[in-house]
Residue frames as a rotation matrix with the C-alpha (Angstrom) as fourth column:
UNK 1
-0.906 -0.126 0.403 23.26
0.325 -0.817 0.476 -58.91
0.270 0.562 0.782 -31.31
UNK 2
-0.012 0.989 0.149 19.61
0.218 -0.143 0.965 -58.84
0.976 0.044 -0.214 -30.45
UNK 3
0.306 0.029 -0.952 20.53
0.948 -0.099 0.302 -58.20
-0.086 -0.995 -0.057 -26.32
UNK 4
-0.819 -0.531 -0.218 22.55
0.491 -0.845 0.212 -55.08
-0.297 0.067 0.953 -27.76
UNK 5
-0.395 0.825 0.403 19.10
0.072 -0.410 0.909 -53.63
0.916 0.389 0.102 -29.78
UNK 6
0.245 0.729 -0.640 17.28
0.843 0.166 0.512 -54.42
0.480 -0.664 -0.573 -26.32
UNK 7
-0.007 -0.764 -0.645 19.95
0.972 -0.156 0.174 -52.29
-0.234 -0.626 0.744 -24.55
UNK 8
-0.873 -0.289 0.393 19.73
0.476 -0.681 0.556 -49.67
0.107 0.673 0.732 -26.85
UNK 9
-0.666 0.686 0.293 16.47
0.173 -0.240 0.955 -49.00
0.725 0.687 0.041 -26.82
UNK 10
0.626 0.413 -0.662 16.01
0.763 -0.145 0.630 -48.83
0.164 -0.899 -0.405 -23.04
UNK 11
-0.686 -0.543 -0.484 18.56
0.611 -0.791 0.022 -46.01
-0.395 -0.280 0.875 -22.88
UNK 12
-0.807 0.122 0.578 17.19
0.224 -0.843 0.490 -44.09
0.547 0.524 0.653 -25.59
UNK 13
0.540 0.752 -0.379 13.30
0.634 -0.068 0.770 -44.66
0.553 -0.656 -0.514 -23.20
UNK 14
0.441 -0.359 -0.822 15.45
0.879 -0.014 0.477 -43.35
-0.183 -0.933 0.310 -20.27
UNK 15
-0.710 -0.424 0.562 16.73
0.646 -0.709 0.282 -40.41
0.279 0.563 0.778 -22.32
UNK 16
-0.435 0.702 0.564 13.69
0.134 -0.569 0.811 -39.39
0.890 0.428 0.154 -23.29
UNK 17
0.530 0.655 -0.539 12.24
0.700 0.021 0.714 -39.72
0.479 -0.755 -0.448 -19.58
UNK 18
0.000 -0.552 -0.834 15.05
0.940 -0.285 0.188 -38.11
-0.342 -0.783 0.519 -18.21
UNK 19
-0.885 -0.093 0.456 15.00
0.385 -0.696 0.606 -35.01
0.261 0.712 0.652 -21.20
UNK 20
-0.074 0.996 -0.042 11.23
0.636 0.079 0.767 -35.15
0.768 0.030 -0.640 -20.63
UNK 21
0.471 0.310 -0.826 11.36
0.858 0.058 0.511 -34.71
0.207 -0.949 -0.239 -16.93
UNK 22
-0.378 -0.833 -0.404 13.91
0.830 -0.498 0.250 -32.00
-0.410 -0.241 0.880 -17.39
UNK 23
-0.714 0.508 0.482 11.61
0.070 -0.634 0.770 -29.52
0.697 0.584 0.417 -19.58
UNK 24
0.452 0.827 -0.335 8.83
0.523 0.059 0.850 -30.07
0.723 -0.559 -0.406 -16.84
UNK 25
0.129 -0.471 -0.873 11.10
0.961 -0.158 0.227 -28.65
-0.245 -0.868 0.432 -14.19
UNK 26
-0.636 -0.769 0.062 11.91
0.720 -0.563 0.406 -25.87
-0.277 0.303 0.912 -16.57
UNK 27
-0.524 0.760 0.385 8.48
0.420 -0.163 0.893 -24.91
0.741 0.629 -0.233 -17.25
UNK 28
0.457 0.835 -0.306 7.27
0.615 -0.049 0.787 -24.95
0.642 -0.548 -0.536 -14.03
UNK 29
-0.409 -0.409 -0.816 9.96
0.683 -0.730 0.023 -22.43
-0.605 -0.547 0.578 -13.06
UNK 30
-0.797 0.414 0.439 8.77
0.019 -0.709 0.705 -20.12
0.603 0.570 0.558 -15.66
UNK 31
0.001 0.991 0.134 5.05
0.497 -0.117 0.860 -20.59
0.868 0.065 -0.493 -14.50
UNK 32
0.305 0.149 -0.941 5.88
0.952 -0.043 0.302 -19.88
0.004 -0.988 -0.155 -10.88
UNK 33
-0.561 -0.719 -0.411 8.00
0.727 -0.665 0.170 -16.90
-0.396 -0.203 0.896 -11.75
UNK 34
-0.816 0.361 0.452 4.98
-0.053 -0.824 0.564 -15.22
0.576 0.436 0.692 -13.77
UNK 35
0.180 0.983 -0.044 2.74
0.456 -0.044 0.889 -15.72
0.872 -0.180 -0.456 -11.21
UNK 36
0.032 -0.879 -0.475 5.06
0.955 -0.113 0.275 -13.83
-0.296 -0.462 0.836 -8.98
UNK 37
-0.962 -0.241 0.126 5.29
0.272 -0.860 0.432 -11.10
0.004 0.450 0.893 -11.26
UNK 38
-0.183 0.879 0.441 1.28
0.288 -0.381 0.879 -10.84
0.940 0.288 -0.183 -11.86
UNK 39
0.631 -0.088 -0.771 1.45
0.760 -0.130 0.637 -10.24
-0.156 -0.988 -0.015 -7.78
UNK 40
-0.346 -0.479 -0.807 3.88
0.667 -0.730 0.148 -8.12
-0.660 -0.487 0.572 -7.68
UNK 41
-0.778 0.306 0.548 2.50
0.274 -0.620 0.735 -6.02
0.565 0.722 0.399 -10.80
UNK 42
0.465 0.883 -0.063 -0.97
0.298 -0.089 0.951 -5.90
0.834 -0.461 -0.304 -8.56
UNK 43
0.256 -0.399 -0.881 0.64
0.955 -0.035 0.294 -5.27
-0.148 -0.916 0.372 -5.72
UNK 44
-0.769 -0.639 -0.002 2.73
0.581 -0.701 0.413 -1.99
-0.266 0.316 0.911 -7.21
UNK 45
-0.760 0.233 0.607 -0.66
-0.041 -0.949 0.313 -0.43
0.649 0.213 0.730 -8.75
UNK 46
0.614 0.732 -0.294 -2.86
0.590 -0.179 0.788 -1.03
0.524 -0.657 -0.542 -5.51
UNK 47
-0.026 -0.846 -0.533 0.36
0.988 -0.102 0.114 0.44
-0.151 -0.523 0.839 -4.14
UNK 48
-0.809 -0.251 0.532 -0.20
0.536 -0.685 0.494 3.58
0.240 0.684 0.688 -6.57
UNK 49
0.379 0.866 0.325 -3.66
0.153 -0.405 0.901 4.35
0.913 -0.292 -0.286 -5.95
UNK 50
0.524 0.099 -0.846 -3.21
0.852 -0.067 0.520 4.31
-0.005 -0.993 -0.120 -2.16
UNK 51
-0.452 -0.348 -0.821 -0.58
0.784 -0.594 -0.180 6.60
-0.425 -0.725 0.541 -2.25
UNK 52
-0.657 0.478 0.583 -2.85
0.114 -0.701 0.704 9.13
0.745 0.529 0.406 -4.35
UNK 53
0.416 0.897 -0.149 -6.01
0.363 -0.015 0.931 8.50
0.833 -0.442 -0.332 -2.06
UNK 54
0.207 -0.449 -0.869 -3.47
0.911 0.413 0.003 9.24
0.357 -0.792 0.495 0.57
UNK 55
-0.740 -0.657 0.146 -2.17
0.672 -0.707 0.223 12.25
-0.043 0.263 0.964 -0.65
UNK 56
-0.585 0.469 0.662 -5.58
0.071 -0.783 0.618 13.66
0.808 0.409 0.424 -1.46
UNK 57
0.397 0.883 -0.252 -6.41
0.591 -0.035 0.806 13.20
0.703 -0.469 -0.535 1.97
UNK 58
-0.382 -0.802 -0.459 -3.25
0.908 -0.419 -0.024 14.55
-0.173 -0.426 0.888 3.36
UNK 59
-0.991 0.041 0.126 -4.28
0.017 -0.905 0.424 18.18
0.132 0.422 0.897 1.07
UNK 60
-0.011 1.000 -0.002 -7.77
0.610 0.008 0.792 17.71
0.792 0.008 -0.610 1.97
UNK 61
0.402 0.388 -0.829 -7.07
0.900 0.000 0.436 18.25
0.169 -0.922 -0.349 5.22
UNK 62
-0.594 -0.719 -0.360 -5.18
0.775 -0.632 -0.017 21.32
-0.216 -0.289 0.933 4.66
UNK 63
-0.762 0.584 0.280 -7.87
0.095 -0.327 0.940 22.56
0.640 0.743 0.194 2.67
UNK 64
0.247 0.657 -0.712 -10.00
0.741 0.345 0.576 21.93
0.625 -0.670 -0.401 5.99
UNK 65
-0.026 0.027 -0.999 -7.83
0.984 -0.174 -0.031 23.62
-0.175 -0.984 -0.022 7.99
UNK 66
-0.974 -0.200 -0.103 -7.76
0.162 -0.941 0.296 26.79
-0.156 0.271 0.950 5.87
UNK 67
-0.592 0.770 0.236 -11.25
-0.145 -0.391 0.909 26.96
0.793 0.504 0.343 5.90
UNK 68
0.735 0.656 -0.171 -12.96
0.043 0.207 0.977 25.57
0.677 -0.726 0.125 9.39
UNK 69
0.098 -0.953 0.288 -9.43
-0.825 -0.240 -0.512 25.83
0.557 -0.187 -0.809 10.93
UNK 70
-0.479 -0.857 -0.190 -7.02
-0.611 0.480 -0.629 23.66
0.631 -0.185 -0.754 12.33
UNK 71
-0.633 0.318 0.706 -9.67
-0.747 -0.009 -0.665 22.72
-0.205 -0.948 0.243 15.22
UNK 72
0.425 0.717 -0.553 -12.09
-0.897 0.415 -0.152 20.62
0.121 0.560 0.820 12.96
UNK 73
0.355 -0.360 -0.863 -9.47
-0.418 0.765 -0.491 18.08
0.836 0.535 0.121 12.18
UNK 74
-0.946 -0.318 0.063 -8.35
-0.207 0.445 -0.871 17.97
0.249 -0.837 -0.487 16.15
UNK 75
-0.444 0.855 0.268 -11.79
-0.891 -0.388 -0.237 17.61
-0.098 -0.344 0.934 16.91
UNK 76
0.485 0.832 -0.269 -12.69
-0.834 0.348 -0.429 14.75
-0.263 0.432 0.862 14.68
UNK 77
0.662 -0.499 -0.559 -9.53
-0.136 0.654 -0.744 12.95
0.737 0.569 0.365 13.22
UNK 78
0.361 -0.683 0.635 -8.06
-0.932 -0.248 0.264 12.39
-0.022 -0.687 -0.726 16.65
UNK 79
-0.445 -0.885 0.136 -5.31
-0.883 0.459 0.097 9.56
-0.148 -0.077 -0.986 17.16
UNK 80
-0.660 0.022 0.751 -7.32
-0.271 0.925 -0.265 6.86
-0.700 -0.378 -0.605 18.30
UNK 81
0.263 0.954 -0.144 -10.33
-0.189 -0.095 -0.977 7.34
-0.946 0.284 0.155 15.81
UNK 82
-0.966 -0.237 0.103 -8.63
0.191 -0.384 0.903 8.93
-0.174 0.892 0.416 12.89
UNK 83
0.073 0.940 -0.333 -11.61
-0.215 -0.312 -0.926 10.18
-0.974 0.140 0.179 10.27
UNK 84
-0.361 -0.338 0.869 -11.83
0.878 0.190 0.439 10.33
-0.314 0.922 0.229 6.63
UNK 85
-0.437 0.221 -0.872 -12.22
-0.024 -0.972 -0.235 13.63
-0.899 -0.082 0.429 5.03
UNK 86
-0.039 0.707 0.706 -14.90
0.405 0.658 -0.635 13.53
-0.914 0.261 -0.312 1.95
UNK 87
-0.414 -0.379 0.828 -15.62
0.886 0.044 0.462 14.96
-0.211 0.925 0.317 -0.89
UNK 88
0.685 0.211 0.698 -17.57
0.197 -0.975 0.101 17.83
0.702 0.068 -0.709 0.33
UNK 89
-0.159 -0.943 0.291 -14.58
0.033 -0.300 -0.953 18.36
0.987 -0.142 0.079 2.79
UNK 90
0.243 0.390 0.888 -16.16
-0.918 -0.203 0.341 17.11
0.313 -0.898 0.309 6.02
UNK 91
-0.736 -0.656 0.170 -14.45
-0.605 0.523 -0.600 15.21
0.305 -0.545 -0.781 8.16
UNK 92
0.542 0.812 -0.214 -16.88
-0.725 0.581 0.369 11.52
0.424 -0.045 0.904 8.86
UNK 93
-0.109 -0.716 0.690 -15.78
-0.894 0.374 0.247 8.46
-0.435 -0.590 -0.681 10.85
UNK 94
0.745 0.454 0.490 -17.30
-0.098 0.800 -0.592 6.14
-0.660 0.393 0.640 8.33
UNK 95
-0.704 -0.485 -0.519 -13.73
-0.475 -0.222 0.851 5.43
-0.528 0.846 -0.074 5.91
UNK 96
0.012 0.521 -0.853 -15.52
-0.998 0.058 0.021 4.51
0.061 0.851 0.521 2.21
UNK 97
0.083 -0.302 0.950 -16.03
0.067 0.953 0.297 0.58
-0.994 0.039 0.099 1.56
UNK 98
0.844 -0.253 -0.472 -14.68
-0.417 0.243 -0.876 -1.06
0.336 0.937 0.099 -1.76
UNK 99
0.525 -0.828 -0.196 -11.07
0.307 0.399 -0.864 -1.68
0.794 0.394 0.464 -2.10
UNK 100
-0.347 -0.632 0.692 -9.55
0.345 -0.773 -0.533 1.20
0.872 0.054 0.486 -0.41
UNK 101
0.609 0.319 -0.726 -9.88
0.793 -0.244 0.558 1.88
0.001 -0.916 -0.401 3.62
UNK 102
-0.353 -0.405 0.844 -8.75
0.348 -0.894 -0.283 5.09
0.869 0.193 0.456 3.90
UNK 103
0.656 0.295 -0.695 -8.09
0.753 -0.192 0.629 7.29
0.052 -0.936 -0.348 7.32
UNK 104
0.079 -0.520 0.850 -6.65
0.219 -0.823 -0.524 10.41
0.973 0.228 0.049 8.72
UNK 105
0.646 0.086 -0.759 -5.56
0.758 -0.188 0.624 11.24
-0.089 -0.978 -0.187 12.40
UNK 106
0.274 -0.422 0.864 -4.12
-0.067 -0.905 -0.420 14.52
0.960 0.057 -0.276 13.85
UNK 107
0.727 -0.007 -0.686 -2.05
0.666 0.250 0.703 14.80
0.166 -0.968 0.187 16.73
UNK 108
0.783 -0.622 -0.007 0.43
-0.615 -0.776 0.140 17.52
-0.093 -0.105 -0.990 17.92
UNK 109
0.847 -0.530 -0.035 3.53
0.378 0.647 -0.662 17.11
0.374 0.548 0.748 16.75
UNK 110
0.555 -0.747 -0.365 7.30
-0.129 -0.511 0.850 18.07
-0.822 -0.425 -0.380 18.93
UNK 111
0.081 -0.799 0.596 9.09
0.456 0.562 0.690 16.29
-0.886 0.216 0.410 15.98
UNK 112
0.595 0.337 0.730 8.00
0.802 -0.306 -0.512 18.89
0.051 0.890 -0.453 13.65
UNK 113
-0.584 -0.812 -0.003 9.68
0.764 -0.548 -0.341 21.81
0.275 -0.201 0.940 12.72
UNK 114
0.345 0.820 -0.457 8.81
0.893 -0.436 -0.109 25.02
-0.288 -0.371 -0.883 14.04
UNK 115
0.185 -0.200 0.962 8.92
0.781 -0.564 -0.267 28.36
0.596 0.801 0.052 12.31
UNK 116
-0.103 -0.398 -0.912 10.57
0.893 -0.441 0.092 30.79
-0.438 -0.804 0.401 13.91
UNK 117
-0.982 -0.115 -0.152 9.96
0.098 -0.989 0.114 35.08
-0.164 0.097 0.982 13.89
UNK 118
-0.724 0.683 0.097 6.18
0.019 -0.120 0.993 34.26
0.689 0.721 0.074 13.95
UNK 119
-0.985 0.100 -0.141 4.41
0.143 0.015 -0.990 35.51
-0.097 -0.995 -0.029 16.75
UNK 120
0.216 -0.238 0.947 2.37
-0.825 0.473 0.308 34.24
-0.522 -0.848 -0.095 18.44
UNK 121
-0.822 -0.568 -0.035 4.34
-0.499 0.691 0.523 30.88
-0.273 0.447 -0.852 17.73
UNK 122
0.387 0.882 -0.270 1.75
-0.905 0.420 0.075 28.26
0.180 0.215 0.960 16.17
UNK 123
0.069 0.080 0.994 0.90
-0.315 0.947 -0.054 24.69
-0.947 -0.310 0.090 17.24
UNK 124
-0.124 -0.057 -0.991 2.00
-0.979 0.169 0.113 22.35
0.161 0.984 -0.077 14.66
UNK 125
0.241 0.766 0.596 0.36
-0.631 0.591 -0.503 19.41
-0.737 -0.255 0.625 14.01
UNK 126
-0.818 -0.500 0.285 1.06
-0.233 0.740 0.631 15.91
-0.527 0.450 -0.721 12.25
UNK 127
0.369 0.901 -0.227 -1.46
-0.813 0.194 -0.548 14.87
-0.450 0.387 0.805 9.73
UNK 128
-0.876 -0.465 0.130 -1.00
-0.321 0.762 0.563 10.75
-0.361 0.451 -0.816 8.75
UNK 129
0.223 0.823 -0.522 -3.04
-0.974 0.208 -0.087 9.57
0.037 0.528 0.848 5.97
UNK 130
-0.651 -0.601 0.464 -3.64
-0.587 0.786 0.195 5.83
-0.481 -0.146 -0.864 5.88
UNK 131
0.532 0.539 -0.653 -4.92
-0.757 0.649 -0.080 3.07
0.381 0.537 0.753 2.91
UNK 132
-0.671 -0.307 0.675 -5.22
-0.347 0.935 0.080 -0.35
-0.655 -0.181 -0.734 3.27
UNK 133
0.091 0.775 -0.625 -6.63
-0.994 0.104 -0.016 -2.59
0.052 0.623 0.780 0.58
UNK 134
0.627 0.240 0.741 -8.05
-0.483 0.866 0.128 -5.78
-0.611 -0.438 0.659 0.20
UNK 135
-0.151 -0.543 -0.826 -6.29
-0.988 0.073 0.133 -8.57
-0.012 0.836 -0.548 -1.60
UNK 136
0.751 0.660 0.033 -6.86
-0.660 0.746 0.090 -11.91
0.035 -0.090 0.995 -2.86
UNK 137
0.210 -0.817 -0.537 -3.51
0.073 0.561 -0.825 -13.24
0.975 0.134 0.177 -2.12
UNK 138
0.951 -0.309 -0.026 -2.79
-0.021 -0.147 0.989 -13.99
-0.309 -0.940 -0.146 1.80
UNK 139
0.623 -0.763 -0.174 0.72
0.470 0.187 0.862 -13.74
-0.625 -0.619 0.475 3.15
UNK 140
0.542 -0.451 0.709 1.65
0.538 -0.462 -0.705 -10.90
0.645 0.764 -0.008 0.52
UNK 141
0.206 -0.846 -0.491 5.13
0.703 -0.221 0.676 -9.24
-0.681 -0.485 0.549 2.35
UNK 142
-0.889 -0.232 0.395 5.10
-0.166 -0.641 -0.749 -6.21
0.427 -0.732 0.531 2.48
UNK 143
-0.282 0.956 -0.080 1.34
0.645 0.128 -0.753 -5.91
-0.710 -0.264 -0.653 4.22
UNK 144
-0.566 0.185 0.803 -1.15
0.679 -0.447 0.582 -4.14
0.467 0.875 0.127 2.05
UNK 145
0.662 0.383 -0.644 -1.18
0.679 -0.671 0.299 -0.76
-0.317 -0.635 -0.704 3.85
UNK 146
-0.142 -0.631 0.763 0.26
0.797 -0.530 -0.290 2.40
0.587 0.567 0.578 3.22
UNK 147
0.743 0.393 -0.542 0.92
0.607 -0.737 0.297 5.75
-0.283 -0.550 -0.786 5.42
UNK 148
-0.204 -0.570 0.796 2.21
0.815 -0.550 -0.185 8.99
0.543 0.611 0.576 4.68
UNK 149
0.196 -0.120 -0.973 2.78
0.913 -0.341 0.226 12.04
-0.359 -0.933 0.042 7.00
UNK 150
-0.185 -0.355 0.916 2.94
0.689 -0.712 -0.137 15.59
0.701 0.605 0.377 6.65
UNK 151
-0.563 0.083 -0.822 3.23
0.687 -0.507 -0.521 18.45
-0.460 -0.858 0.228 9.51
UNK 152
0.013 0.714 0.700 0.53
0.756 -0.465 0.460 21.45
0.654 0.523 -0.546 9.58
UNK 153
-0.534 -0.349 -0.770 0.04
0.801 0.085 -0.593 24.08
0.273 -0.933 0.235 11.35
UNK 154
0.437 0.898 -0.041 -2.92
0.890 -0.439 -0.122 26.44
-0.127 0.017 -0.992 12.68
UNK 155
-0.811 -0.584 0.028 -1.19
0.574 -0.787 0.226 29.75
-0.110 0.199 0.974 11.14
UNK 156
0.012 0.745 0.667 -4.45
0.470 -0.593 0.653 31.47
0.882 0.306 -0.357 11.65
C-alpha cells in the first residue's frame, strides 16, 4: 500500500508540472501578441501623421504655385533633390529633423491627365510628397515611409 501513495504522489508532481508548464506557454502567447499590437498601434499613428505632413506639403505646393508659379517648385523640388516647402511657403533643401523627414519633388508628368479646350494647353506636373520616420523597432514590414502624389498644373 505504501508503493501505491509513492505512485500517487509523483503523478499528481507531474500534473502539476505539466498544468504548470501549460499556463506558461499560454501566457507567453498573450505577451507576444500585445507587444505586436503596441507596434502595430505605433506604427498606424506614425502612419497618420505622415500622411497629414504629406498632404500639407502636397497643398503647400499648390499654394506655391499660385503665387510664385509653377516654376519655383521646378526650380527647387526637382527629382533628384526633392525640397521641403516651409512654413513661410519657401521651398529649402534642408527637410526638418525630429521624427518626420519630409520631401517634395516635381517632375513633368505624361501619365497625367490633360485638360482639354484650354488654350494654350498647360504643362502638367506631378507633385510626390514623401515622410519617413524614425523607429525604435528594426525590421518593421511595411518600411516606415510614406508617399502620396497629386498632378498640377501651371494654368497661369
Amino acid at each position: 500500500e505504501s508503493m501505491r501513495t509513492i505512485n500517487n504522489s509523483g503523478q499528481t508532481i507531474l500534473e502539476l508540472l505539466i498544468v504548470l508548464l501549460l499556463i506558461i506557454l499560454f501566457l507567453s502567447g498573450i505577451v507576444v501578441v500585445q507587444l505586436y499590437s503596441v507596434r502595430n498601434v505605433q506604427y498606424a499613428q506614425n502612419k497618420s501623421k505622415a500622411t497629414k505632413l504629406a498632404r500639407d506639403q502636397l497643398e503647400r505646393a499648390r499654394v506655391v504655385r499660385d503665387s510664385a508659379g509653377i516654376g519655383v517648385l521646378e526650380t527647387y523640388c526637382q527629382v533628384d533633390s526633392g525640397c521641403y516647402i516651409n512654413d513661410r511657403l519657401t521651398p529649402v533643401m534642408v527637410t526638418p529633423t525630429g521624427t518626420f523627414g519630409q520631401s517634395i519633388t516635381v517632375k513633368s508628368a505624361s501619365e497625367c491627365p490633360v485638360p482639354t479646350g484650354i488654350i494654350p494647353v498647360p504643362v502638367i506636373y506631378k507633385a510626390t510628397s514623401r515622410v519617413t520616420w524614425a523607429t525604435s523597432v528594426s525590421g518593421i514590414t511595411p518600411a516606415p515611409e510614406l508617399s502620396i502624389s497629386s498632378c498640377i498644373s501651371d494654368w497661369r
